[in-house]
N, C-alpha and C positions, 0 to 999 in steps of 0.2 A: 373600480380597481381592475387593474389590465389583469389577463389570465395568462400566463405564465404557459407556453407550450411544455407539453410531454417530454421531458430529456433526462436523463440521468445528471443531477446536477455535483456529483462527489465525484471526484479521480482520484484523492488521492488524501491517506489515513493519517496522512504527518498534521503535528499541533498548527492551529489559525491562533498566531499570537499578537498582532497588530492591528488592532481596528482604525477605521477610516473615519477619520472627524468632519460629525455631520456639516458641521459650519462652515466645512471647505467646498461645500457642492450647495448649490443654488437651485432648488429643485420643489416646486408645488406638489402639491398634494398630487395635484390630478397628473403628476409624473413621476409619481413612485414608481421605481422599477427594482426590480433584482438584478444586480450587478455583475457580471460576469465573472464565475466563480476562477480560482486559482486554478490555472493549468487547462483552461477553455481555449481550444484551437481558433485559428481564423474562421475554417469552416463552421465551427457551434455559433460562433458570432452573428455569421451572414446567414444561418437557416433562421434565427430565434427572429431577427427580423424587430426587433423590438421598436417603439417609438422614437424619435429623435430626441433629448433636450436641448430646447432652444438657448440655452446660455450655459452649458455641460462644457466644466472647463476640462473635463475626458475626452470633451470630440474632439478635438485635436492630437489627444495622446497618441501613441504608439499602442502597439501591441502586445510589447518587451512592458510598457508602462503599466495595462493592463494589468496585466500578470503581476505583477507588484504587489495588487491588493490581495491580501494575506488572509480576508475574511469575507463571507456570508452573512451580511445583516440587510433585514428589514428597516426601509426607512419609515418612522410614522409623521406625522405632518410636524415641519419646522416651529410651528407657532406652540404647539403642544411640549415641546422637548424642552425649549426656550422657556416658558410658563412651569414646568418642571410640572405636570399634570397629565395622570395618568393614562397611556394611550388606550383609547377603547376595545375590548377583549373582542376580537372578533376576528378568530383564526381558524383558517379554513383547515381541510382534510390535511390539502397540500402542504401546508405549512408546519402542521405536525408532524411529518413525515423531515421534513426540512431540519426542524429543531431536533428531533431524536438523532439525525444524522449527525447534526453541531455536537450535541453531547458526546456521542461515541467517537467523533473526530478529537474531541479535548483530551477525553480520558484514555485514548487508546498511549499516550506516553506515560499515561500511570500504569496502563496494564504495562510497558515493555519494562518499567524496573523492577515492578515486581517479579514479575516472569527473571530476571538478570538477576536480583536477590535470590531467587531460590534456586537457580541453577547454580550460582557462586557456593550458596549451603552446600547442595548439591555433591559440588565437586572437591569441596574441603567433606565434606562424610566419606567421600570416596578414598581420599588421601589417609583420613583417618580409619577406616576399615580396610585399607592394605597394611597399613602400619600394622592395626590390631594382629591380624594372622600374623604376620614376623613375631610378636609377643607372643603370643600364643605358643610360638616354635619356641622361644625363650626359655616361656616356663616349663614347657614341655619336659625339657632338656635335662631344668634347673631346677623340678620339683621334688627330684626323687634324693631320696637320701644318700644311696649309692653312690651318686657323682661319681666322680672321673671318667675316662674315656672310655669306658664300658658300655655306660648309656648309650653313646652313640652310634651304637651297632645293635639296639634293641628294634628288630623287625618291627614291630610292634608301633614303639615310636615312630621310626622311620614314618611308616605307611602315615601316621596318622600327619605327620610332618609335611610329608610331599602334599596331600590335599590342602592344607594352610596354604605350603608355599605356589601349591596350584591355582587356590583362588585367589590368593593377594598378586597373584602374576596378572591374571584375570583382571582386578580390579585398575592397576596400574597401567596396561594396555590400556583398558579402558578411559584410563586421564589421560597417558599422549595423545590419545587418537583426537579424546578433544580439542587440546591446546593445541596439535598441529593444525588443525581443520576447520571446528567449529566456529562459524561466524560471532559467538556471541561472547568470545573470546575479545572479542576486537574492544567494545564496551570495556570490559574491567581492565582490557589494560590499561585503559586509559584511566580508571577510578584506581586501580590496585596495579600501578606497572612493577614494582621490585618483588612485587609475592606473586602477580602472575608469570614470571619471568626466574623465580625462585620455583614455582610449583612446577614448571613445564620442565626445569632442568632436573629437578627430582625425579617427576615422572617416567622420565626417559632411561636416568638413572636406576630409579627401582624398578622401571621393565627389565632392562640388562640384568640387573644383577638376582632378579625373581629368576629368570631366564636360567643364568650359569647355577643359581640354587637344586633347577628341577632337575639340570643333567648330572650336579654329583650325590645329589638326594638319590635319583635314580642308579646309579652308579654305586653308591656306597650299600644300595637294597641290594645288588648282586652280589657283592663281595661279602657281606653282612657273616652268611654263613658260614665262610671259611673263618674270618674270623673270630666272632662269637665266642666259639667251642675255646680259643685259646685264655679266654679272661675266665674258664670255669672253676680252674685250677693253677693256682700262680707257685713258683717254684720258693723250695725252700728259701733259706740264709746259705746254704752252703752247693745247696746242688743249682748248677748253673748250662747243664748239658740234657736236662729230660726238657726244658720248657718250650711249648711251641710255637713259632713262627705265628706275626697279626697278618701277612702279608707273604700272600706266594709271589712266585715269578709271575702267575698269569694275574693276579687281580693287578701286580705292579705294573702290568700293561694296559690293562682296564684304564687305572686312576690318569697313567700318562695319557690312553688318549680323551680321556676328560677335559682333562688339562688345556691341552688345544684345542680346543671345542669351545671352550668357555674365555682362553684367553682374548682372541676380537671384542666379545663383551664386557671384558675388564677395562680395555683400550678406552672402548668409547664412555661406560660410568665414568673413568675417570677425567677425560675431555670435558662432558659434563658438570666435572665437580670443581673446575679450577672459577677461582672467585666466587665461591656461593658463600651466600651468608644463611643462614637458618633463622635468623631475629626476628624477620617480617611475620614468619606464621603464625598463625594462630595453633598451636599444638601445645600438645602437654609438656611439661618438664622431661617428662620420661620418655617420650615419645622423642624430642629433642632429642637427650642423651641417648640414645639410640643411632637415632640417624648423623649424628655427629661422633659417635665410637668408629664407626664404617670409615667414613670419608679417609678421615689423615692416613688408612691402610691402604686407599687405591694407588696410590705412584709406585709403593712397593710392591706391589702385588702387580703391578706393570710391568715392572723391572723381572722380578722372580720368573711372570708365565714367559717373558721373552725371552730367557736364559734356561728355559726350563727341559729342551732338548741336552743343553750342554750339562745341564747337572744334572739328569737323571740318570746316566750312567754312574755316576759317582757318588751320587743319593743313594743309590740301588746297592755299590759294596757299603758304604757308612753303615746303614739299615740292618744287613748282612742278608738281604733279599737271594741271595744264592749263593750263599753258605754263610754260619754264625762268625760274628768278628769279636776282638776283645780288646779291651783298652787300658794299660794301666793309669790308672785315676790319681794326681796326687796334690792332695791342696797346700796350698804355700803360706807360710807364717813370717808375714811383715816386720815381723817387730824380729826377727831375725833375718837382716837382707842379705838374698842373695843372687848372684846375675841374672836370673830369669823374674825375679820378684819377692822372691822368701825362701826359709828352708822349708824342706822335702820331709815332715815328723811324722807323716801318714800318708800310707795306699793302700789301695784295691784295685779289685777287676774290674770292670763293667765289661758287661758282657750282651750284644746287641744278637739275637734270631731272629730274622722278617720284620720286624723296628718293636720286636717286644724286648725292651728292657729288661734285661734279670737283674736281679737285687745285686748292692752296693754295698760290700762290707768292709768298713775302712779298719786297719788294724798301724797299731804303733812299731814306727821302723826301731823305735829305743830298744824294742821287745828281741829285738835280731842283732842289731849293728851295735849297741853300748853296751860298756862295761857299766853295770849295776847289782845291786841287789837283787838275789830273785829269792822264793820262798825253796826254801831247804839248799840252798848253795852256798858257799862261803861269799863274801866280801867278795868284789872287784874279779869274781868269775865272769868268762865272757860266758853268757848265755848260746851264742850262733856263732861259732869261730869262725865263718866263711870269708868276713872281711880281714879278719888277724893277716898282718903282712904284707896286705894289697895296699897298691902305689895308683894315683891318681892314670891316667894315660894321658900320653904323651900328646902333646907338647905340654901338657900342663903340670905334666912332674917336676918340669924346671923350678916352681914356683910352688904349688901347693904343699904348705908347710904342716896339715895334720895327718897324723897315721891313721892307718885300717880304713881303706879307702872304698867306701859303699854305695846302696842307693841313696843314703840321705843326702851323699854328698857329690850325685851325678849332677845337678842341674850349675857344673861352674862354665860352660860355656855359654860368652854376651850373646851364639847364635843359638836358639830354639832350637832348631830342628838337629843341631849337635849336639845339646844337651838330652834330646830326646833320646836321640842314638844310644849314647852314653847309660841314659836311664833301662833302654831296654834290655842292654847286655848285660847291663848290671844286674838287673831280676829276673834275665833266663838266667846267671848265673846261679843265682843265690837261692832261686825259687824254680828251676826248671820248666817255667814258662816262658813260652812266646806269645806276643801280644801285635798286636796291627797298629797300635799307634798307641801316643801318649797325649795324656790331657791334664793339663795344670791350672790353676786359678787360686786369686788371692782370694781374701777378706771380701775385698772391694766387690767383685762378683755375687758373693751372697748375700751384699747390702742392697746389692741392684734385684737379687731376685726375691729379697725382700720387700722390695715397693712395689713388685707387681704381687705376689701374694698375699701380702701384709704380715703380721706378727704371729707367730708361731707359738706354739704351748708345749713345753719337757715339764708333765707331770709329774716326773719321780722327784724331778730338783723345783720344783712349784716355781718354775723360772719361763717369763713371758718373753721372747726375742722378736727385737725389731731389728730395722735396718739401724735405729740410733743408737741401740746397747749393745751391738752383736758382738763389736769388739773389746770391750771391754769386759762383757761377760765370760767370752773364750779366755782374753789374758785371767781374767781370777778363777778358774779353774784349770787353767795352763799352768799359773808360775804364781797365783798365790798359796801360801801353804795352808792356808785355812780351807779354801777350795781345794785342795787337792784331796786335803783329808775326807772332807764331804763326802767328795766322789768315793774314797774308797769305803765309806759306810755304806754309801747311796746301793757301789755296784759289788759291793764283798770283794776286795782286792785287797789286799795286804801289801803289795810295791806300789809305793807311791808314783816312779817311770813310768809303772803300766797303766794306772788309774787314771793320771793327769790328762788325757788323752782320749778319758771315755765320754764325757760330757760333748765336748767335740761332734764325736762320733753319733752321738744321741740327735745333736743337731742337725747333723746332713744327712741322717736317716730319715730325719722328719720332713726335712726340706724338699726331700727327691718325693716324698709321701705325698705331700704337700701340691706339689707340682705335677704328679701324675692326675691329682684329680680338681685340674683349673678346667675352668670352661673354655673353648676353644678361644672367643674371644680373647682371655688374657694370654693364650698359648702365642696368639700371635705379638702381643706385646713383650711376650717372653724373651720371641728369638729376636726382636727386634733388640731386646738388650744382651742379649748373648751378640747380638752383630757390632752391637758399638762397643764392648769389653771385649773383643778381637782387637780393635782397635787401640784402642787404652791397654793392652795388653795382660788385661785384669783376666783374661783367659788364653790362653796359649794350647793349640793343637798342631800335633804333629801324625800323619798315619803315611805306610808306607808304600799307599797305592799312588802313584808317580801324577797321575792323571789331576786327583782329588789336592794333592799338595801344591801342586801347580797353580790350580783353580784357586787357592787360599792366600796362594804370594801374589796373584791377582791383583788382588783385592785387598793388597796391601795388609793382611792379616795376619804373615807366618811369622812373626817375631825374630827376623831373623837378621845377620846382620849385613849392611851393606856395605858394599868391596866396588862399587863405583870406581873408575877412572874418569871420570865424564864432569864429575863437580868436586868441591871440597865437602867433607865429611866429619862430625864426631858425634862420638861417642861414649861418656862415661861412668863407668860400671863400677859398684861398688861392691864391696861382699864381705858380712859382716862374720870373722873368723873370733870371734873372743867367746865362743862356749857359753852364748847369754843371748837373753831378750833384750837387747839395750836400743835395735833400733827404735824404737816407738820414741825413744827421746832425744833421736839424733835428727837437727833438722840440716839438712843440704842448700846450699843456696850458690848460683851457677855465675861466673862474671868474667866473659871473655869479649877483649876487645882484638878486633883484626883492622888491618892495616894494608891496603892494596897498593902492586908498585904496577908502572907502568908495563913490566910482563903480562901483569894478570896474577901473579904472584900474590898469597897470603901469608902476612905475619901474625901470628894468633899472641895475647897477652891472655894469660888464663888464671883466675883465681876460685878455688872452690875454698867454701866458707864452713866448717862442720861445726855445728851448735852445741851439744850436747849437755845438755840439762836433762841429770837424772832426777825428776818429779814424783816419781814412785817406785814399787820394787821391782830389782831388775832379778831375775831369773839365772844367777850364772853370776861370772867374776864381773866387777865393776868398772874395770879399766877396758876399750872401745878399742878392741884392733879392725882397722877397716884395710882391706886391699881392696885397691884404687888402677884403674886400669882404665889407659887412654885413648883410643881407640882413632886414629886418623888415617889418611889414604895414604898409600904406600908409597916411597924416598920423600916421606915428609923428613926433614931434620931437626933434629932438637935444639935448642940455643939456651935453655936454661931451666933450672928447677929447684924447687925446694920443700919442704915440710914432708918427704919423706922418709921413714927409719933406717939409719947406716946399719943395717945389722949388728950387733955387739961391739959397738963403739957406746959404751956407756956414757951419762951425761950428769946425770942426777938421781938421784931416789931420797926415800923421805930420811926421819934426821936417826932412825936405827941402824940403816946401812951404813956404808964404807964410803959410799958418792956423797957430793954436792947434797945440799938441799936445796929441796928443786923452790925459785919465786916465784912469784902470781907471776909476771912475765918471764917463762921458763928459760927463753932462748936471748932474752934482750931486744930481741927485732920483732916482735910483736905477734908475731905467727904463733904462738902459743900463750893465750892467755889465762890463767884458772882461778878460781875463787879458793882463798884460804881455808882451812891448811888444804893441800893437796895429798890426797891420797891416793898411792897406787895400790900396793898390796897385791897377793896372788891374780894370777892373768894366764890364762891357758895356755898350754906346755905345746911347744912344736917340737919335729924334728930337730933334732942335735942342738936342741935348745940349752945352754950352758945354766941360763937358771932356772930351770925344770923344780918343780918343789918348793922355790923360795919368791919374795918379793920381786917383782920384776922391775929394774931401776929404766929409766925414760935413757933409750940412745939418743946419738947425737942425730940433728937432721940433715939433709941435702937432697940433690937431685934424687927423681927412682933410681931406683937399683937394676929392676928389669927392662932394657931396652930390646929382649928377644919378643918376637911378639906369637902369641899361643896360635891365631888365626890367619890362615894363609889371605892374602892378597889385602892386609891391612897391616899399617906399622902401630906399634904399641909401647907406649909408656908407662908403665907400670911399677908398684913397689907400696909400701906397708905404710900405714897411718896409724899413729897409735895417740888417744885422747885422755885424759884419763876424767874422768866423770865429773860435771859443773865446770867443763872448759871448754875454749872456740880455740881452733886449729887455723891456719889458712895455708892452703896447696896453693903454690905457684907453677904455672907449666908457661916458659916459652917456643914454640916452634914456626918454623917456616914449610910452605906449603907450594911446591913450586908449579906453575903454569898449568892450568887441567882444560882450557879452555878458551875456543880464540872468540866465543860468544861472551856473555854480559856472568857476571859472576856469580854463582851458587851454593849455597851450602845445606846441606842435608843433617840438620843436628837429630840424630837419635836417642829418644826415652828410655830410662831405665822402667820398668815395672814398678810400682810401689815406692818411689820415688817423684815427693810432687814441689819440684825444687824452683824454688824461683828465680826465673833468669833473664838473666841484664845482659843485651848486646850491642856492642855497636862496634860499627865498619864505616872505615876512614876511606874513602874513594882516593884512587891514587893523582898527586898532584895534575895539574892540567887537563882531566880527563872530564871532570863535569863537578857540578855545584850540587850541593843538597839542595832539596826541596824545602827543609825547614831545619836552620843552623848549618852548622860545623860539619855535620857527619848525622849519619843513617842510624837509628835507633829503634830498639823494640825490645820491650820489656813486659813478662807476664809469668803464669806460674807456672811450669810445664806438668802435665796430667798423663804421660803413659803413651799420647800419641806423639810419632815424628813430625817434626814442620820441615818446612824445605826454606831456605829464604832467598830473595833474587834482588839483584841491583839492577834496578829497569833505568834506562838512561832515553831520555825524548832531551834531544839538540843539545844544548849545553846545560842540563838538568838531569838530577837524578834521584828515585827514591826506594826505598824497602818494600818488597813485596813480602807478604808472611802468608806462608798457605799449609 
C-alpha cells in the first residue's frame, strides 16, 4: 500500500454529500490511492507526487473537474466490493485520523441547526421577556384597588416601573441589534421569512417606543411631587375654588419638552408598524393583545406629537394651566329636538385648575325657568322670575313663538358657537357667572363612552346602564310616571319637575367617576371617541379663547354653520316646539333633486318626509309642532312650497269643534296623511296664540311663512310644521341657486345633530355638458349620521360622476 505523504488533508467543514462510483474508475489494487480531496490547489497536487494510473479516466480531467469530487473515500480492491465481501480490517494510524475527520466533516451541518434552533429559542425568549417587563408595568399599574389616575404618580410605582421599562429596553435593543447584524439571521430567514421580518419590525419598534417610555417615566418621576399632594384631598360637591392644580406652569414645560424628545421615536415605531401582521408569532394571546392594543394608536399619536407645538398653547388655557377655567356643561335631550341636537333640561359647571377636574354638579333648568309645582307655593307659581318677560334676541324674536325666554331655550341657533354665545349670557344673567366656554352633548356621546368603559352600576335604583339601555332607561325616569315617582321615593323629593331629573344626574356622576379611573390605555381610546363625536356633532364646544376656537373649526369640529360663496349649500334644521318628548318617534327622511343649467346654476326639488309614529308615552301634548328652517346660500330664490302652517287660517279640528273634520288624507293632495280617528287636542300655547286653553284645530297649509332669515350671510326659508300623532307630513321646498362657481359643481349638505335622516339625492347635469357615468343622472343615497359631506360633480371628457366625501 503507497504511503500517503504528510499534509493536512481537510480545507474545509462544509457536508461531502456525493460519492464517486467505484465502477466508474478502473483501478487495481496495487493503485489504490487517495484522491485528491475537495478544494486541493494545483500546487498540493504536484508536491503529493502520487503514482500515475495507467487507464485513470481523471488523467485527462481538468482541475475545475477535480474539485468536483465531493468526497474522501478509501478504495478497497474491485473484486472484493463486486463479490460484496468484506474488506479486510487493516487500518492504519493515518486512516483513523482520516475517518474521525469524515465524521466531524458530516456532522458539523448537524451541529450548525442545532446551534440556529437554539438561538431562534433564544431570540423568541428574548421577545418574550421584553414583553413580560411591559406586563409587569401593567399590573403594576392595574393591581391596586385605588385605580384612577392617582396611581400614576405613586413614586414608588414609578421607580419600580422605569427599571421594567429599563430592562425590557435592554432586552429589545438587544433583538435589533441582532436582526440588523447578526449573520445567523440569514438562515431563519430563509426557514421563518414573515416571523423574521415580523420580529425585526417589532424589535425596532419596541426599542423606540421602550425609548420614549424611559423619557416620560423619567419625566413624570420629576413632576410626581408636585403633583401627588393634589390627589390627597379632592374638593367638595359644592366648593370649586380651594382645589389644587395636577400641573404647574413649570412641570407643563417639562411634559412639552418630553414630548419633543420622544416624538422622532413615535415617527419611526410607526414607519415600522405599516403592514405588520402579528399571526406568524409564536406568542401568547395576551401578549398579542398587547402588542396589537399599541399599534392602531401610532398614526394618531404621529399626528398629535407633530401638532403638538401648535396645541400646547391652547392645551395649556383648556387645562387652565395658568389660571382656573369654567365651562358650562349642558347635556341635550333627543327626544326633544333642537338646532344644536336636543333641549338644554340640565347644567353645571365644570370647573378645570392645572387639568384637575373639580366635580360636576348637574342641576334641573325646570327648578329655575318653569312654571310648576314647588313644596309650600301655590299652583303655577314661577319659582326664579328672572326669565318672566324675556324675549328670544334678535333676530330670532321675529319667529320664536314661546314666552319667558331662558337658558333652556338658548341653543335656537343652526350655528354653535351663536348658540353658545347666547347660552352664556343667558347664565351670567340668571346665575351671575361667567364662564370660558360652553360644552353640549347628546345621548349618543354617552353611548360612545359607554363602549369604552362598559356598563355602569346606580345602586340606589339596582339599575345596570349600558350603551344599549342608556336611552331608554333615561326616557323611563324622564317622562314615564312610574319612573318618576321612583325617583322621588328613591331621592325624598316631593316635585315630580325636580325628581324627574335626578336619576339622570346619578348617571353622569357616575360616568365622569367612571372615566376618571380608566387606565390610560382606554383614556386614549376615550378621546379618540370624543374626536370622532366632534365630528358627528354628538359633542359640541365652544370656548372664548380665539386661538383654541380657531384650532377646532380646523378640524372641521365647531358645529357651526357655513356661509360659503364658493359652492352651493344646505341645511335643515328642525326644532321640536310642542312642550313634549315626541321626538324619539318622529322619523325624518331627506329627498332633494337638483338640476344644473348651463350657468352653473342649481334648481333644488326638495321633499322632507316627517314620520311620526307615537309607539309609546310622549311626555307633554301629543300633537308635533316642528319649526323647520332652510338654510341655503345667499340671493338663492324661492319658486315654491308647501306643508307649512298659514298661521290661524283654520282648516279642520275633530268632530266637537266648529271646523271641518279633519280625513285620513287632511289636505286632499296627500301631504298629510293620518291613521283614524285623528286626534289633535290640547297643543302648547304660543304668543298671541288665539286658541291658548283650548283644542288646537289643524290651519291651512302653504309655502313658509318666514323668508327673513335669523343668520347673516345665509338665506332662509322657514315656518311651522304641525303633525298630529300616527301621521306623515311631506314638506315641499323649490328654489334656484344662481352661479357660485366657474369650476365643476359642489355642494356642502350640513347635519343636524341627532337627526339620522336618510337621504336621497340626485343631480341632473345640465344638457350638453357631460353624460353620467352610470344612467340618467348622478345618484347617492345613505343615512346621514351628524357629519357634513360635501358632494362634487367630477367631469373627465364627455363623462361625469358623483364624488361624496
Amino acid at each position: 500500500m503507497l504511503e500517503t505523504p504528510r499534509r493536512k488533508l481537510f480545507r474545509s467543514p462544509f457536508p461531502l454529500t456525493r460519492l464517486t462510483k467505484i465502477q466508474d474508475l478502473s483501478i487495481s489494487k496495487e493503485q489504490t490511492q487517495i484522491v485528491p480531496v475537495v478544494g486541493s490547489s494545483i500546487a498540493d497536487a504536484e508536491t503529493h507526487k502520487t503514482p500515475s494510473l495507467p487507464s485513470d479516466p481523471l488523467r485527462n480531467s481538468s482541475i475545475a473537474d477535480m474539485e468536483t469530487l465531493e468526497v474522501l473515500t478509501f478504495l478497497p480492491p474491485p473484486s472484493t466490493i463486486l463479490n460484496h465481501e468484506p474488506a479486510p480490517v487493516q487500518v492504519s494510524k493515518r486512516k483513523k485520523t482520516l475517518l474521525i475527520a469524515l465524521a466531524i466533516a458530516v456532522l458539523v451541518p448537524s451541529f450548525i441547526v442545532i446551534f440556529e434552533i437554539i438561538n431562534a429559542i433564544s431570540i423568541y425568549k428574548q421577545v418574550q421577556d421584553g414583553i413580560a417587563h411591559i406586563q409587569t408595568i401593567e399590573t403594576l399599574f392595574h393591581s391596586s384597588s385605588s385605580g384612577g389616575l392617582t396611581q400614576y404618580f405613586d413614586t414608588h410605582k414609578l421607580r419600580q416601573a422605569q427599571e421594567e421599562i429599563d430592562d425590557a429596553h435592554a432586552d429589545f435593543v438587544s433583538l435589533s441589534d441582532k436582526f440588523d447584524h447578526s449573520a445567523t439571521i440569514g438562515l431563519l430567514s430563509n426557514l421563518w421569512p414573515t416571523q423574521v421580518s415580523t420580529i425585526r419590525a417589532l424589535g425596532h419598534i419596541a426599542s423606540d417606543g421602550t425609548a420614549a417610555a424611559q423619557i416620560l417615566f423619567k419625566t413624570v418621576i420629576d413632576i410626581a411631587p408636585t403633583i401627588a399632594p393634589a390627589f390627597q384631598k379632592s374638593p367638595s360637591q359644592t366648593d370649586t375654588t380651594s382645589f389644587k392644580p395636577y400641573i404647574t406652569p413649570a412641570s407643563f414645560q417639562e411634559i412639552n419638552q418630553a414630548l419633543d424628545t420622544i416624538a422622532p421615536l413615535v415617527r419611526n415605531m410607526n414607519n415600522y408598524s405599516r403592514g405588520l401582521s402579528l399571526n406568524p408569532l409564536p406568542i401568547s394571546d395576551k401578549q398579542r393583545q398587547l402588542v396589537a392594543s399599541v399599534l392602531p394608536l401610532l398614526p394618531t399619536l404621529v399626528t398629535d406629537l407633530s401638532q403638538e407645538h401648535a396645541f400646547s398653547d391652547v392645551l395649556g388655557w383648556f387645562l387652565g394651566i395658568d389660571g382656573q377655567r369654567s365651562f358650562l356643561v349642558e347635556p341635550m335631550d333627543s327626544a326633544e329636538l333642537r338646532a344644536t341636537g336636543g333641549f338644554t333640561g340640565q347644567f353645571g359647571e365644570l370647573v378645570l385648575n392645572g387639568a384637575h377636574v373639580g366635580p360636576l354638579h348637574l342641576e334641573n333648568i325646570g327648578k329655575y325657568e318653569e312654571n310648576h309645582t314647588a313644596e309650600g307655593s301655590p299652583l303655577d307659581k314661577t319659582v326664579y322670575p328672572k326669565v318672566v318677560g324675556q324675549s328670544a334676541p334678535a333676530p330670532y324674536s321675529e319667529w320664536w313663538p314661546i314666552a319667558n325666554f331662558g337658558l333652556r331655550d338658548a341653543n335656537i341657533s343652526a350655528d354653535f358657537p351663536t348658540s353658545a354665545k347666547i347660552a352664556m349670557e343667558r347664565y351670567a344673567y340668571e346665575f351671575g357667572n361667567q364662564v370660558d366656554g360652553v360644552i353640549m352633548f347628546t345621548p349618543a356621546l354617552i353611548e360612545q363612552v359607554l363602549h369604552v368603559t362598559g356598563p355602569i352600576t346606580i345602586p340606589a335604583y339596582k339599575e345596570t346602564i349600558s350603551e344599549q339601555n342608556l336611552e331608554d332607561r333615561l326616557h323611563y325616569y324622564q317622562l314615564n310616571n312610574t319612573g318618576i315617582r321612583q325617583e322621588e321615593i328613591i331621592e325624598h323629593v316631593d316635585d315630580p319637575q325636580v325628581a324627574r331629573k335626578l336619576f339622570t344626574q346619578r348617571v353622569t356622576s357616575t360616568l365622569i367617576s367612571t372615566v376618571t379611573h380608566l387606565p390610560i390605555s382606554k383614556l386614549l381610546s376615550m378621546a379618540n371617541e370624543m374626536l370622532h363625536s366632534m365630528k358627528s356633532k354628538d359633542l359640541q364646544i365652544y370656548v372664548t379663547n380665539p386661538q383654541l376656537e380657531s384650532l377646532i373649526a380646523k378640524y372641521g369640529s365647531a358645529a357651526s354653520l357655513d356661509r360659503s360663496t364658493s359652492h352651493d349649500g344646505l341645511f335643515i334644521v328642525q326644532s321640536n316646539l310642542s312642550a313634549s318628548k315626541a321626538s324619539q318617534y318622529v322619523t325624518t327622511a331627506i329627498q332633494d333633486t337638483i338640476t344644473l343649467d348651463a350657468q352653473g346654476g342649481a334648481t333644488h326639488h326638495l321633499q322632507m318626509t316627517l314620520d311620526y309614529q307615537q309607539k309609546g308615552d310622549v311626555f307633554g301634548f301629543d300633537t308635533y309642532y316642528d319649526y323647520v328652517r332652510v338654510y341655503v346660500p345667499v340671493n338663492s330664490q324661492l319658486l315654491a312650497g308647501n306643508g307649512f302652517d298659514q298661521y290661524h287660517k283654520p282648516y279642520c279640528g275633530d268632530a266637537k269643534s266648529i271646523y271641518l273634520l279633519c280625513q285620513p288624507d287632511v289636505y286632499g293632495d296627500g301631504s298629510l296623511l293620518c291613521s283614524t280617528p285623528i286626534e289633535l287636542g290640547y297643543a302648547t300655547s304660543y304668543l298671541n296664540d288665539p286658541y291658548a286653553g283650548t283644542d288646537h284645530p289643524l290651519d291651512r297649509i302653504g309655502p313658509p311663512q318666514n323668508l327673513q332669515s335669523d343668520e347673516a350671510g345665509r338665506a332662509m326659508f322657514g315656518g311651522l310644521v304641525v303633525i298630529p300623532k300616527n301621521c306623515v307630513t311631506k314638506v315641499t321646498l323649490s328654489w334656484y341657486v344662481p352661479p357660485m362657481s366657474q369650476h365643476s359643481y359642489s355642494l356642502l349638505l350640513q347635519a343636524q345633530a341627532s337627526v339620522y335622516a336618510p337621504l336621497d339625492l340626485t343631480i341632473q347635469p345640465a344638457p350638453k355638458t357631460c353624460v353620467p357615468a352610470h344612467g340618467n343622472s348622478l345618484h347617492f343615497s345613505d343615512v346621514m349620521n351628524g357629519e357634513d359631506m360635501t358632494f362634487i360633480v367630477e367631469q373627465q371628457a364627455s363623462k361625469c360622476s358623483l364624488i361624496a366625501k
